[in-house]
C-alpha positions in Angstrom: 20.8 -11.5 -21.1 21.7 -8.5 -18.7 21.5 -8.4 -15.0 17.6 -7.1 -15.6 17.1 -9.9 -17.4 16.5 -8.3 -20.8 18.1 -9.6 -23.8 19.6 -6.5 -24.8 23.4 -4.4 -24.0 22.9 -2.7 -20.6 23.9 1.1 -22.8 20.7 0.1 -25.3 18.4 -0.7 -22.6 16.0 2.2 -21.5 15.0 1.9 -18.3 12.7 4.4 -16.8 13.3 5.0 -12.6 10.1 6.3 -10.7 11.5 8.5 -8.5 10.0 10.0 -5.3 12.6 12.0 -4.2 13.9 9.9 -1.3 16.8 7.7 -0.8 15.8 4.1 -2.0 14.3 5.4 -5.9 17.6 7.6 -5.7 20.0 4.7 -5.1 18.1 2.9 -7.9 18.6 5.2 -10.5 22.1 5.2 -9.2 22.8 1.3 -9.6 20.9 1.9 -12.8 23.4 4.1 -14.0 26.5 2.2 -12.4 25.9 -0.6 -14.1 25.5 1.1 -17.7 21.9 1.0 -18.3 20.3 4.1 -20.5 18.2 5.8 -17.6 15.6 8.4 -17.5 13.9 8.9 -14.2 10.5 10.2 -13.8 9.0 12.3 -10.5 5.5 12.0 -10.4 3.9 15.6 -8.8 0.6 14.1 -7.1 -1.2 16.4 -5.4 -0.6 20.4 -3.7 1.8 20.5 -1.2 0.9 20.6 2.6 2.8 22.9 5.2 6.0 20.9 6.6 4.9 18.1 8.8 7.1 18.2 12.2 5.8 14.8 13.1 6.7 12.7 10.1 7.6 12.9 6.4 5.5 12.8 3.6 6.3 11.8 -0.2 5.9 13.3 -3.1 5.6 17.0 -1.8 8.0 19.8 -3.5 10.8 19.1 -1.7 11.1 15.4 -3.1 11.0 16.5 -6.5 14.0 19.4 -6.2 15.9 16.0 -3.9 15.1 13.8 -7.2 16.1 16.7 -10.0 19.4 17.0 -7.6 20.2 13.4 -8.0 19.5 13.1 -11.6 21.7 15.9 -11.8 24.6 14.6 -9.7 24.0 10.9 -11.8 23.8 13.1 -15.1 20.3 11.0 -16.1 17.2 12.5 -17.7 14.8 13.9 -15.7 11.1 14.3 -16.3 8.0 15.5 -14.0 4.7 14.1 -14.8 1.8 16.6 -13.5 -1.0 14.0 -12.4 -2.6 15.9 -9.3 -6.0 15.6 -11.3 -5.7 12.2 -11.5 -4.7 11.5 -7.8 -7.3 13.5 -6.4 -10.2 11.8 -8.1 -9.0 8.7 -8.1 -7.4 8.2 -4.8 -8.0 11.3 -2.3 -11.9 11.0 -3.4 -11.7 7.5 -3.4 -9.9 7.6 0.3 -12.8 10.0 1.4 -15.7 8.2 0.0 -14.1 4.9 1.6 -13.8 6.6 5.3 -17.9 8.1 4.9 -19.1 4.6 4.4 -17.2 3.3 7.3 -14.1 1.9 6.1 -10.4 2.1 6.9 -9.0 2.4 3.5 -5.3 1.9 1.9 -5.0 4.9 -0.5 -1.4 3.9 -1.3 -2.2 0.5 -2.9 -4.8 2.4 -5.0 -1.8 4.7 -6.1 0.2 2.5 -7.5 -3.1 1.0 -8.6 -3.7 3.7 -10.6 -1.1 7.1 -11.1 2.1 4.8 -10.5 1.4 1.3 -11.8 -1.2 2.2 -14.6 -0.4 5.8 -15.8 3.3 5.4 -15.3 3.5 1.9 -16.6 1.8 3.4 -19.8 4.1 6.7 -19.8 6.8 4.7 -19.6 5.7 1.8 -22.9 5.0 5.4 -24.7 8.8 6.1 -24.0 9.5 2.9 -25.6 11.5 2.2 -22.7 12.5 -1.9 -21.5 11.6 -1.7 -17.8 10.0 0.4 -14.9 12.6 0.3 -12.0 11.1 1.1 -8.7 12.6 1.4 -5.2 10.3 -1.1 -3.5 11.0 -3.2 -1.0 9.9 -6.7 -2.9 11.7 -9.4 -4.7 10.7 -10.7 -8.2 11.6 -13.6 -9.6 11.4 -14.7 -13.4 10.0 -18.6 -13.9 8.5 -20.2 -16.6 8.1 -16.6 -19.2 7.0 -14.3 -16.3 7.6 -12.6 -13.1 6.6 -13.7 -9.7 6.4 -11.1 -6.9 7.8 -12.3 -3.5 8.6 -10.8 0.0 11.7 -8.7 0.5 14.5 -9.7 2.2 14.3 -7.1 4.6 10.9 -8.4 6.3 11.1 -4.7 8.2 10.9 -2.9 4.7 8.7 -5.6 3.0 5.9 -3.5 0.2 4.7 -6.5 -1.2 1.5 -6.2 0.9 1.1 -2.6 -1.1 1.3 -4.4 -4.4 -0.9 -7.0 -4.6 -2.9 -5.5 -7.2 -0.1 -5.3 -9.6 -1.3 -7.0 -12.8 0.9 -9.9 -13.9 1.5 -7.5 -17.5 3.1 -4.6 -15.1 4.8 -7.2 -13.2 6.3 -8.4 -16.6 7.8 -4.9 -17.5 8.5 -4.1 -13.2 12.1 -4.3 -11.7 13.1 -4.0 -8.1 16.3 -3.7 -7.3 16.1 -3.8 -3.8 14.9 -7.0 -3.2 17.2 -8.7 -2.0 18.8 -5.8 0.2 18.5 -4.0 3.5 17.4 -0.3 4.1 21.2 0.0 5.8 22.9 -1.5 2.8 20.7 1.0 0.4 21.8 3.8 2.8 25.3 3.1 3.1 25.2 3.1 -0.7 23.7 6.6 -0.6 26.1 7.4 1.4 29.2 6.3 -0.8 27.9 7.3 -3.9 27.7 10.9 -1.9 23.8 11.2 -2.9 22.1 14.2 -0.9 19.5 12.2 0.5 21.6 10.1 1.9 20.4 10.5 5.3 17.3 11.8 4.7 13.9 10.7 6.7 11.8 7.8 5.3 8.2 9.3 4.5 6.0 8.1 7.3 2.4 9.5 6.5 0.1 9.8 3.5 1.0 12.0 1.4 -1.7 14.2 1.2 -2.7 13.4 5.3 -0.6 15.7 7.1 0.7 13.9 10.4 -1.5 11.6 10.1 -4.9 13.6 11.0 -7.3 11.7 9.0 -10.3 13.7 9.6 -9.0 17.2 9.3 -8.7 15.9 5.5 -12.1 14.8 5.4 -13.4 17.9 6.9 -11.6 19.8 4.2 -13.3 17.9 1.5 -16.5 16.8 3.2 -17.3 19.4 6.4 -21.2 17.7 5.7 -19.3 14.3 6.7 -19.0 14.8 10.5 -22.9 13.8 11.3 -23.7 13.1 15.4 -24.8 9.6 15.9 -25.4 7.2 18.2 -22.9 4.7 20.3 -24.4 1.1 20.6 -23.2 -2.1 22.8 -23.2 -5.3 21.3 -27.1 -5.6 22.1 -27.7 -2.3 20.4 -28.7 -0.3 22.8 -27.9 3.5 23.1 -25.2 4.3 25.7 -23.3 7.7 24.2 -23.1 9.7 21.2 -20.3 10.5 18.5 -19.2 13.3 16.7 -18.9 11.6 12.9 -18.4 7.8 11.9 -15.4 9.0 10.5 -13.3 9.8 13.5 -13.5 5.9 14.4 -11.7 2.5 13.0 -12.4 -1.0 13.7 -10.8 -1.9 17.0 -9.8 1.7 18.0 -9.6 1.8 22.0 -9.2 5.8 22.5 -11.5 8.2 22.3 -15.0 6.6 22.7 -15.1 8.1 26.2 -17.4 6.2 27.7 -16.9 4.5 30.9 -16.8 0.8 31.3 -15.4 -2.3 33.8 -13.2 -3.5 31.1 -11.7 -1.2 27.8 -14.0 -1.0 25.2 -13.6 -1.2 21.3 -14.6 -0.2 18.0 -16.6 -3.6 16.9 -18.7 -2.0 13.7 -19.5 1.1 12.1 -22.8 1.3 10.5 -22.4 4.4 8.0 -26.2 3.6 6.9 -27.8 4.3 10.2 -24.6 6.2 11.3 -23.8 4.5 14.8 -20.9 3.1 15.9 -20.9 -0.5 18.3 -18.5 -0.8 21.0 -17.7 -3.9 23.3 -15.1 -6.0 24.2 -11.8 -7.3 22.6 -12.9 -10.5 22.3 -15.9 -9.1 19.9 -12.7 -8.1 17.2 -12.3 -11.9 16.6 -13.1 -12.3 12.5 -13.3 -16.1 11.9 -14.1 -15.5 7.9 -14.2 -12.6 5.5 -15.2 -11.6 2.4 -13.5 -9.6 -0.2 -14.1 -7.9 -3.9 -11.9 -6.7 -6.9 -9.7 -9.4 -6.7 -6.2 -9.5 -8.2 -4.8 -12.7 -8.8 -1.3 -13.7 -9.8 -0.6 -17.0 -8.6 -2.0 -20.0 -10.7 -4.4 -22.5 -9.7 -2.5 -24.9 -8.6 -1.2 -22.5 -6.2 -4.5 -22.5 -4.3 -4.3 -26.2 -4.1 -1.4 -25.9 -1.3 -1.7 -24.1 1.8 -2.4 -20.4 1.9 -1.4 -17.8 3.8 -2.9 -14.2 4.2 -2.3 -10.6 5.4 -5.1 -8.4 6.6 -2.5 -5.2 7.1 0.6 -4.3 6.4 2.7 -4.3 9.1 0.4 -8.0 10.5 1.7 -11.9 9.9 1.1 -14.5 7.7 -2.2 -16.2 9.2 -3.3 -19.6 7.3 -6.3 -19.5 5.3 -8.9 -21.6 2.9 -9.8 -19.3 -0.1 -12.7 -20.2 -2.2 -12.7 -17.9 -5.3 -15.4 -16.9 -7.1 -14.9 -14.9 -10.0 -13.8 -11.3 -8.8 -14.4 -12.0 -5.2 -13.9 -14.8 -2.4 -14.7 -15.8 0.1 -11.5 -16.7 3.2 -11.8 -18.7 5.9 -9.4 -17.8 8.9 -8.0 -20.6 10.4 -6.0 -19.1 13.1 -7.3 -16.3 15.7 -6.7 -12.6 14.1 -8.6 -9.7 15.4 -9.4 -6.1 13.7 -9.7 -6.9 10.5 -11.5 -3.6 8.7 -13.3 -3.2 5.4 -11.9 -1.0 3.2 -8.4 -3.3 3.7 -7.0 -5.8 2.1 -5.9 -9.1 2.0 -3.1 -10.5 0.3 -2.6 -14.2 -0.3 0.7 -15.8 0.1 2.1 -19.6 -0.6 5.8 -20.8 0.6 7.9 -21.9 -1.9 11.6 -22.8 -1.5 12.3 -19.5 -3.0 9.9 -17.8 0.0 7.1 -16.3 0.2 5.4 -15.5 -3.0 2.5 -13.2 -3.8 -0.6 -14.5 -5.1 -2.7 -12.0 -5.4 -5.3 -10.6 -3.5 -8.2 -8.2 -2.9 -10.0 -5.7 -0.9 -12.0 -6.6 2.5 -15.6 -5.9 2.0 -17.3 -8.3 4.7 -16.3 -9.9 8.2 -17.9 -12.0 10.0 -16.7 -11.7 13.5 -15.6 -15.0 15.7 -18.3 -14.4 18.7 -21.3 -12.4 17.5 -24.3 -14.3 15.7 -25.0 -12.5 12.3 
């Protein structure tokens, strides 16, 4: 059994490396090939690059890919560049846009490796009859019982686990992360030995295809019919302002609803049906239960039995929960006080273990039911 946990020799084992062009995917290819496996990494070209973002980085523009070709070529590894900019624009810039018209905040990079990374790859890579799919993810997984479990990084700062929660437990199977059990300084100062020339490069910080971050300018490419006038309720639903588009709001936004009150107001709801948007305050953003669709699980039912944890964002804590399931959707009670919480999210469901904090699973908000307003 090799260090991937294949039973095969390291030089027989293909192993395909998704690489986006950025240090942590280029020091896995390079402990891939360090450690003697057969290594072929892939760049996946996703959608048409933007102009140079001076506020942030971006993956997968044309710059990655020539930073991934160099390191193949430096690590003397195959290198391949999958064209899938079809396929990333109708299933997650469309999907993105059609979530952000109807009022929600969505995640466009769980749906990509939903779909282009985890699905299309995943195939690619079974086609290449290859023995694994290394990625540079922040997330550990663990093998018990015939089959992987997905569990929080190390490095709670880097943690991606939240991203992946719709990984099937067949992708999980063939998945390796490497970096599990790491921190982002240990994979740079690897980069940095191994002399890799993205050593020191930037960590991508917005959506890809959302230049600095300006959500609406990309909807206003796509959709210019999107950005409708509307009306701004209070709580009691009457009129006091207007907006310029539902989509230039999220729940529990503070700036830019310009209207003048004693105490800040919020973003409570967005209504794309009647196209208003309610404001009031913070205390209105308390969600006591939720309800969510498309589940993915990957715990098993005894894992529900115990106490559950849940994530509503990515970058939020583990909040304790009842989940009652219900085919592909659930229903979660919050049992602790969390505010904000957006359809169009999701949440991820987490039990403790004494190996940490393992995945189950989870799925995407469609409902909330907030703390202090009767529905």
């Amino acid at each position: 059994m090799n260090s991937l946990g294949i039973n095969k020799l390291k030089k027989e084992t293909k192993v395909v490396v998704a690489m986006s062009g950025g240090v942590d995917s280029s020091v896995v290819a390079a402990l891939m090939k360090e450690e003697g496996y057969d290594v072929t990494g892939i760049t996946l070209k996703l959608y048409d690059d933007a102009k140079p973002s001076k506020e942030g980085r971006q993956c997968c523009a044309g710059q990655d890919i020539l930073d991934a070709k160099r390191v193949s070529e430096k690590l003397n590894i195959k290198h391949e560049i999958l064209f899938y900019q079809k396929k990333f624009k109708s299933e997650v810039i469309d999907s993105f846009i059609d979530s952000y018209v109807s009022g929600e905040t969505p995640i466009p990079c769980v749906q990509c490796n939903q779909t282009v990374k985890f699905r299309d790859l995943f195939k690619y890579a079974k086609d290449l009859n290859a023995d694994a799919l290394v990625t540079g993810h922040y997330v550990s997984r663990i093998q018990k019982n015939g089959h992987a479990n997905m569990y929080r990084a190390k490095d709670r700062n880097r943690d991606q686990s939240y991203f992946l929660f719709s990984t099937s437990q067949e992708q999980l199977d063939f998945l390796r992360f490497p970096l599990g059990q790491i921190d982002k300084l240990e994979t740079r100062s690897i980069a940095q030995k191994l002399k890799l020339n993205v050593a020191d490069k930037p960590d991508s910080q917005d959506i890809c295809f959302v230049p600095n971050g300006d959500y609406s300018s990309v909807i206003k490419k796509f959709r210019p019919e999107s950005f409708k006038p509307g009306k701004i309720l209070d709580i009691s639903g009457n009129k006091i302002g207007e907006h310029e588009g539902i989509i230039n709001y999220t729940i529990g936004q503070r700036k830019g609803i310009k209207i003048p009150d004693e105490k800040p107001l919020y973003v409570i709801n967005i209504n794309s049906d009647n196209n208003t948007i309610t404001v009031g305050a913070k205390k209105f953003l308390e969600i006591k239960e939720i309800k969510l669709r498309d589940l993915n699980l990957l715990g098993d039912k005894q894992d529900f039995e115990n106490l559950i944890y849940i994530k509503v964002r990515s970058t939020g804590r583990l909040i304790k929960a009842k989940i009652t399931i219900l085919n592909d959707t659930a229903k979660v009670e919050i049992l602790e006080s969390e505010t904000g919480i957006s359809p169009g999210q999701a949440c991820v469901f987490y039990s403790k273990d004494d190996y940490g904090d393992k995945v189950l699973g989870g799925g995407w908000i469609h409902k909330t039911y907030n703390k202090n307003l009767s529905t």
